[in-house]
N, C-alpha and C positions, 0 to 999 in steps of 0.2 A: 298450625305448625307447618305443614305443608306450604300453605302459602309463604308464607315467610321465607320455609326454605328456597323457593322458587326465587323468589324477589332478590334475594342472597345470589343465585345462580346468576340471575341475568345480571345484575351490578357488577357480578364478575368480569362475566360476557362483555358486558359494556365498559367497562374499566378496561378492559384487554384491547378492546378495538380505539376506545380513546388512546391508548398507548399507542398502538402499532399503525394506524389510519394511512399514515403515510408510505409505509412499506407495499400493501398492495397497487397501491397509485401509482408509486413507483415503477413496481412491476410491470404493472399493465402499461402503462405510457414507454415504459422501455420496450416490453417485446410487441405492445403495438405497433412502434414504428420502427421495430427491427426487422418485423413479418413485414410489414407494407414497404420496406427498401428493399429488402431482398425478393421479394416477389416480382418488384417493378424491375430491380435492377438486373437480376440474375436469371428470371424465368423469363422465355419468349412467347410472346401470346400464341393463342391456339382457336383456330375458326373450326367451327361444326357445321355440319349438315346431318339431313335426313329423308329416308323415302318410306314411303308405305304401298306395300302390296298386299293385295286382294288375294287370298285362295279361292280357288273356283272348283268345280268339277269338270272333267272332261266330258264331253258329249261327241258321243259316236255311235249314227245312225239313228238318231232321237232316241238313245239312252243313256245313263251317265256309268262310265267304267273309271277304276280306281280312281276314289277322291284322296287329294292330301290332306295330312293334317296342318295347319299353322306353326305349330312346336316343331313338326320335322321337316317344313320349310325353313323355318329359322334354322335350325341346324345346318341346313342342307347349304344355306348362303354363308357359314362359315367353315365351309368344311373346304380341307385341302386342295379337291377336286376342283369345286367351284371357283375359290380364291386363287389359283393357279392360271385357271384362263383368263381370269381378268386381269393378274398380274403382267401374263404374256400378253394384254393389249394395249394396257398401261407404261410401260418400260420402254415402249416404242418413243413415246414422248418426253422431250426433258421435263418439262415445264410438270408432269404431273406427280405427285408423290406417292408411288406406291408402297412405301411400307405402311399406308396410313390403312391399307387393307389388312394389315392385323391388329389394328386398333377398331375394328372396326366390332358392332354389335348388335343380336339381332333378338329383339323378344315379343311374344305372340302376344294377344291382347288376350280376358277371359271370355271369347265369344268362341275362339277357336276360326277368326276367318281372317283377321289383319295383321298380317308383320311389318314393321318398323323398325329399322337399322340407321344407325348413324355413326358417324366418327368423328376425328378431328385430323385439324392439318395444321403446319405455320402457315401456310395458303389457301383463303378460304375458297378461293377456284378447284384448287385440285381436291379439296374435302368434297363438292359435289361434284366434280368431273367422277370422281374413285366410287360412290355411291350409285351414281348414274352407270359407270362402264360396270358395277356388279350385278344391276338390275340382269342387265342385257345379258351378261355369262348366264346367269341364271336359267332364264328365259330360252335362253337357247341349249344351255344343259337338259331343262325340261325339255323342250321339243326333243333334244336328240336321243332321250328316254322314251317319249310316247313313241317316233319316229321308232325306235328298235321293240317297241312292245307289236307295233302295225309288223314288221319285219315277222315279227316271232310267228303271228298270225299267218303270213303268205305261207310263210316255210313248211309250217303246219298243214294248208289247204295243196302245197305243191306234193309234199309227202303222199300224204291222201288221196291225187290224182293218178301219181305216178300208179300207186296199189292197185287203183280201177282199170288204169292202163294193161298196168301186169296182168291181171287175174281174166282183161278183156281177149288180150289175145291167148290165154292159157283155152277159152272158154270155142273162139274162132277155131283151133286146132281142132280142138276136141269134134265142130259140130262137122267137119271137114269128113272125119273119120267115120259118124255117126252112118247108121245107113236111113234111108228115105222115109216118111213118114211112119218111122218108129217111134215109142215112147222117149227114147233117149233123146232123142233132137228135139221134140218139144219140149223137153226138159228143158234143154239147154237153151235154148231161143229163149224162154222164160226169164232167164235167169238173165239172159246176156241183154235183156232191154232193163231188166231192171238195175244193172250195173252203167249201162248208159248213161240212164238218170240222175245216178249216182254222181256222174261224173259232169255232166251239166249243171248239176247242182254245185259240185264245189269250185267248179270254172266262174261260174255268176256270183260265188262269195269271192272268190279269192279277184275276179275284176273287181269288186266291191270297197273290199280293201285297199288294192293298189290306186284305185280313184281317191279314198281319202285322207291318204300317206300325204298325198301332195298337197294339203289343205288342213294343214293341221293348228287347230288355236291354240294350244296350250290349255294347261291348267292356275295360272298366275297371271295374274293384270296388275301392272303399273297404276297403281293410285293417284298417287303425287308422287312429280321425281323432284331430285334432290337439287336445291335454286342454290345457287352463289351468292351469301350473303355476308359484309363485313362488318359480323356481330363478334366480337371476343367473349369465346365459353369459357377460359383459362387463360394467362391465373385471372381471382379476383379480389385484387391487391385490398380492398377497403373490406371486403369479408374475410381474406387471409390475416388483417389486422385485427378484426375485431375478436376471429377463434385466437391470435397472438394473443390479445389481451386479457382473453378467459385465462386461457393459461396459466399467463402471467398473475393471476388473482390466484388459480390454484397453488403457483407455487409459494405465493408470500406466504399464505393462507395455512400451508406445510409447514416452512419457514418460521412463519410465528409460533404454531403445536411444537416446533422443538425448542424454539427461542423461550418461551414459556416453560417446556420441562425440563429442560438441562440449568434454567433461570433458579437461583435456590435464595435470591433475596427477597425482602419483604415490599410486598407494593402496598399495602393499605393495612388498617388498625387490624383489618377481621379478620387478618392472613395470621397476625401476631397471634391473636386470642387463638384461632385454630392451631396453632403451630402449639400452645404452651397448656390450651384447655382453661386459660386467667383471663379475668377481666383486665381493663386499661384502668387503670387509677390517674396517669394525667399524663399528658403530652407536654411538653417544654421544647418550645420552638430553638434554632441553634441560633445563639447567640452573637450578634455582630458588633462585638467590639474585644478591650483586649481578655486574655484568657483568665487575668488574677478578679478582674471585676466580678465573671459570673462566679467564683470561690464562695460567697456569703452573700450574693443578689439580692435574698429573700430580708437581709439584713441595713444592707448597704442603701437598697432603693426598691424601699417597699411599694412603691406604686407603679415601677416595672409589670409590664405585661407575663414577665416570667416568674414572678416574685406572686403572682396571683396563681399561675402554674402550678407553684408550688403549694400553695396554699388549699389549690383544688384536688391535688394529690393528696395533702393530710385529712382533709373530710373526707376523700374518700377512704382512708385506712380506718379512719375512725366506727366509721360507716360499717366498713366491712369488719370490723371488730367489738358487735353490739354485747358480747357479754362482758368485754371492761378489764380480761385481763391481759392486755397488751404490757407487761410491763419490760419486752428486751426484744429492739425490733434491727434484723442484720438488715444492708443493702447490700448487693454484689448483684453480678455479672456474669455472661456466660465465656465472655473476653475482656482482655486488658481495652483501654482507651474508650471504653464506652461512655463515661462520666459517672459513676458508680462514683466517686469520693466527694464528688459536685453535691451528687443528688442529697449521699448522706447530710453532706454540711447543712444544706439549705431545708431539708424533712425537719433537721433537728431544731435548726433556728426557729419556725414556722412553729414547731408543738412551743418552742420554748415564747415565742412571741406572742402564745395562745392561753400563756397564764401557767404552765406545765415547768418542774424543774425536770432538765434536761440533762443526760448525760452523751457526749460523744466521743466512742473509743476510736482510734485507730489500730483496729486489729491485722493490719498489714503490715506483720513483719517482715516481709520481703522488698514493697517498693512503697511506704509508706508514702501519702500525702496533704495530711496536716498541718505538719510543724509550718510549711510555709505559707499555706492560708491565715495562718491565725501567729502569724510570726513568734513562732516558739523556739525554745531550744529539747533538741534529742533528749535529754536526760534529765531525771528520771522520764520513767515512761513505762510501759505495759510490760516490757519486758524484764526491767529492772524489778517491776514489785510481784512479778511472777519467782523471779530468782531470787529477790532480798525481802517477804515479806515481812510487811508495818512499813514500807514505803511508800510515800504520799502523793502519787502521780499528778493528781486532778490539779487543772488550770483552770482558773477564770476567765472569762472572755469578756469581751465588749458587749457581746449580746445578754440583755438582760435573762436570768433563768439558765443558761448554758454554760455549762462546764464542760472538757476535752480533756481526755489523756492521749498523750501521742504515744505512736509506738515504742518508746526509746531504744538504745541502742540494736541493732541488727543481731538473734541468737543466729548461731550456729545450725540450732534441730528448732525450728519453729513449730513444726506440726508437734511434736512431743510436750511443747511449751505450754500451745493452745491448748492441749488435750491432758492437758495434766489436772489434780486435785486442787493445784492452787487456782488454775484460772476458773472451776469453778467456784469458786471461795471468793475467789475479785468480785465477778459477775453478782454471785447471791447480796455482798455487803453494798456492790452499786444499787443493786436493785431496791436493797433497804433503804436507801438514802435518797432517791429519784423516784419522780414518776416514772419515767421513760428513759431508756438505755438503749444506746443507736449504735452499731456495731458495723463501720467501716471493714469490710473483708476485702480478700484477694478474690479474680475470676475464679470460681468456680470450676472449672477445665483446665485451669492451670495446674491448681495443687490440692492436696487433700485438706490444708488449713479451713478452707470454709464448710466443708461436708462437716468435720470437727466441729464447727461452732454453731453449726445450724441446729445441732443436737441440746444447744447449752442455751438456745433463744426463742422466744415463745413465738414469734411470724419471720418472714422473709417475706422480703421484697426485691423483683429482678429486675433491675436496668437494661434496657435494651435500646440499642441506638440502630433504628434500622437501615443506615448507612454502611454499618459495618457489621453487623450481626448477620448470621444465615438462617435458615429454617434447619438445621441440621445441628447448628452451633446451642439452638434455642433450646430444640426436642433433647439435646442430651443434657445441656442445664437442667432442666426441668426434672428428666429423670434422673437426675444424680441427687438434686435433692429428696424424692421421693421414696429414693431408696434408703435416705435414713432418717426416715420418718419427720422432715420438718413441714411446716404450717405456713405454704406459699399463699400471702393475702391477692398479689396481683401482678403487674408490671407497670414499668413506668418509664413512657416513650421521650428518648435523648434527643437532642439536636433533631427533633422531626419535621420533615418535612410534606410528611401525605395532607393533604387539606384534603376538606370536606369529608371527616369522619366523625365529627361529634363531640370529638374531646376535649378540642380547643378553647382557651382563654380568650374573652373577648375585648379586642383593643376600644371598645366603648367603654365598657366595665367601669371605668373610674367616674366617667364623664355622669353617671348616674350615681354617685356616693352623693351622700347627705353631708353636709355641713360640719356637722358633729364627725360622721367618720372620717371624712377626709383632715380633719382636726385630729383624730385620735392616731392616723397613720405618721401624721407629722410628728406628732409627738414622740411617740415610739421612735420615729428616725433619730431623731434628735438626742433622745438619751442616749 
């Protein structure tokens, strides 16, 4: 079951895309080459560059003092400060673009040692002139960071001297005062050599430092600078087409999911049967010639392709009516013009042609269409022996086995008519004298007359022309008969046009009769 259902799913699936096939292509070929003109015509190319620098450690005095990180290097080459001076070296020049320094971008690799920044420009010169003059800011902002750490150092060793200074001449006073080889002067002597020391000492760091102010490498090395090359990173017209044509596939693609659910007509046989919960009893292809011919088809030209149609619609009634009491079967519709008067004619001919005495009412007392198939006159008629009974409606036809009462004259209150004691009195005395009693109704949705009759007849049978029928039109047919309890055998598809569902007549069909049958067809014509 499961599989099945599946198989059903994708048939859908692949139904839908055989329908629609062309609207993505569309799509896509349009905003293909909407994206690739606009790209090419509207967007001006953009050249890139790139450089990579090395984080290093500083090294001062064969040790390493504050290492950078990578991540706040990168920061550091996009920050205000930075992009400011290079700005102020750039501007000096026409020829170079410096707004292309806020485009610009800088991210650390996962080792934590190399950054790599690049950007773009309409000029691929100025994309690596603006790279190259950042490097250098850079570089030189470092330096003039280590430069003021070396600073911070002197200021510290000068501080520190001046103290020695102070506390040396505090120390000179003192030994001034001191008297001659007392404790207190040796005191002081003591003290005052080792504040000497003190002060040699931080004399030879602090020349230490000022010797390596002037010599300072940095912490950042230039890797690769940034080359002038005329390569276009933006736009790119033939990838801007192709993400166009994605697009464009997603919106058909949308497009169709609503074209499909706002869509309420029938595309295939198994849209019907799901819509109504009925098997197909026969498909009748539409009819290409004039309108009175197809009237008695099954009569007129028994070896028509449609005249077999119908013939595969009475086995299947038959079929679906194995316990045998079929004896008053309505046809109607869930709308007017479907061919519901067609079908009844040509059902009733086919049981009548099948050896069955036949009777065919026209229970359409509103837009009757009998009398002019079978060239009658209004009167008497269904409604006359509803009103006058012991009135003798039934007409003989040309077709062997088949009798007809037409509607006659037009009542007033037809629903009252149909629903009265006497029509079922007609009905019971037809059915005593017929095998089978065929009961031409009005649509169904139109008026209450066929709810009425469906109650007075042992099956229904629904017409449906999926030209003009809806899924909506179908689902309330269906439930309107079911609400007062009649015995729907199937449906039987009008003028169809869906191929490849299974239901069709085969225009070989004849080509394979036997001798004898295609004799017996003739014959039958003939009478």
């Amino acid at each position: 079951m499961n599989t099945l259902s599946t198989n059903h799913q994708a048939n859908i699936y692949l139904a839908v895309l055989k329908r629609w096939w062309w609207l993505p292509v569309a799509f896509a070929l349009f905003s293909g080459i909407l994206t690739y003109a606009g790209t090419t015509l509207l967007m001006k190319p953009e050249y890139g560059a790139s450089i990579t620098i090395l984080v290093q450690p500083l090294s001062v005095g064969g040790g390493q003092v504050q290492i950078l990180d990578a991540n706040t290097v990168a920061t550091l080459l996009t920050s205000n400060t930075v992009q400011a001076q290079a700005f102020r070296q750039l501007s000096g020049s026409g020829r170079q673009d410096p707004k292309a320094l806020f485009r610009t971008t800088c991210t650390a690799d996962t080792n934590d040692r190399f950054v790599t920044c690049s950007t773009t420009s309409r000029n691929y010169r100025a994309a690596a002139s603006v790279l190259n003059t950042l490097g250098a800011a850079f570089r030189a902002y470092d330096r003039d960071q280590i430069a003021g750490y070396f600073r911070a150092q002197l200021a510290g060793y000068q501080h520190q001297i001046n103290q020695v200074r102070y506390q040396l001449s505090l120390i000179n006073r003192q030994l001034r005062n001191a008297p001659q080889g007392s404790g207190i002067q040796s005191a002081l002597i003591i003290e005052r050599s080792g504040l000497e020391s003190n002060l040699t000492s931080f004399q030879n760091s602090m020349l230490g430092v000022a010797n390596q102010i002037t010599d300072i490498a940095g912490r950042v090395a230039l890797v690769s600078a940034a080359q002038a090359k005329p390569h276009q990173v933006s736009p790119h017209p033939f990838r801007n087409a192709l993400l166009g044509m994605i697009v464009g596939i997603g919106i058909a693609a949308a497009l169709v999911v609503l074209l499909e659910f706002i869509d309420d007509t029938f595309r295939s046989s198994e849209e019907i049967s799901e819509a109504t919960g009925l098997s197909i009893l026969g498909a009748v292809r539409r009819f290409e010639g004039p309108p009175e011919e197809m009237g008695l088809i099954a009569w007129t030209k028994p070896r028509s392709p449609m005249s077999e149609a119908y013939r595969v619609a009475r086995a299947n009634i038959q079929f679906t009516n194995l316990s045998g009491n079929l004896s008053t079967l309505m046809v109607t519709s869930a709308r007017d013009g479907e061919g519901k008067t067609t079908t009844a004619n040509n059902i009733a001919a086919t049981f009548a042609l099948a050896g069955r005495r036949v009777l065919l009412i026209d229970a359409d007392l509103r837009r009757p269409g009998l009398t002019k198939i079978f060239r009658l006159k209004d009167s008497p008629g269904l409604s006359t022996a509803l009103i006058e009974p012991g009135t003798r409606p039934i007409r003989h036809t040309e077709v062997p086995g088949l009798d007809v009462v037409p509607s006659g004259p037009l009542p007033p209150n037809p629903s009252e008519l149909l629903g009265s004691d006497q029509m079922r009195d007609f009905i019971a005395e037809c059915v005593s004298r017929y095998d089978l009693v065929v009961l031409d109704t009005p649509p169904i949705l139109s008026v209450a007359d066929t709810r009425i009759l469906a109650t007075l007849t042992s099956a229904v049978v629904m017409v449906v022309d999926p030209s003009l029928s809806t899924r909506r039109m179908v689902r309330q047919a269906r439930l309107a008969l079911d609400a007062v309890g009649a015995r729907v055998l199937g449906v039987i598809l009008n003028r169809d046009a869906m191929r490849g569902e299974g239901y069709y007549y085969n225009y070989y069909y004849y080509d394979r009769l036997t001798p004898q049958e295609d004799q017996e067809l003739e014959t039958a014509a003939e009478r």
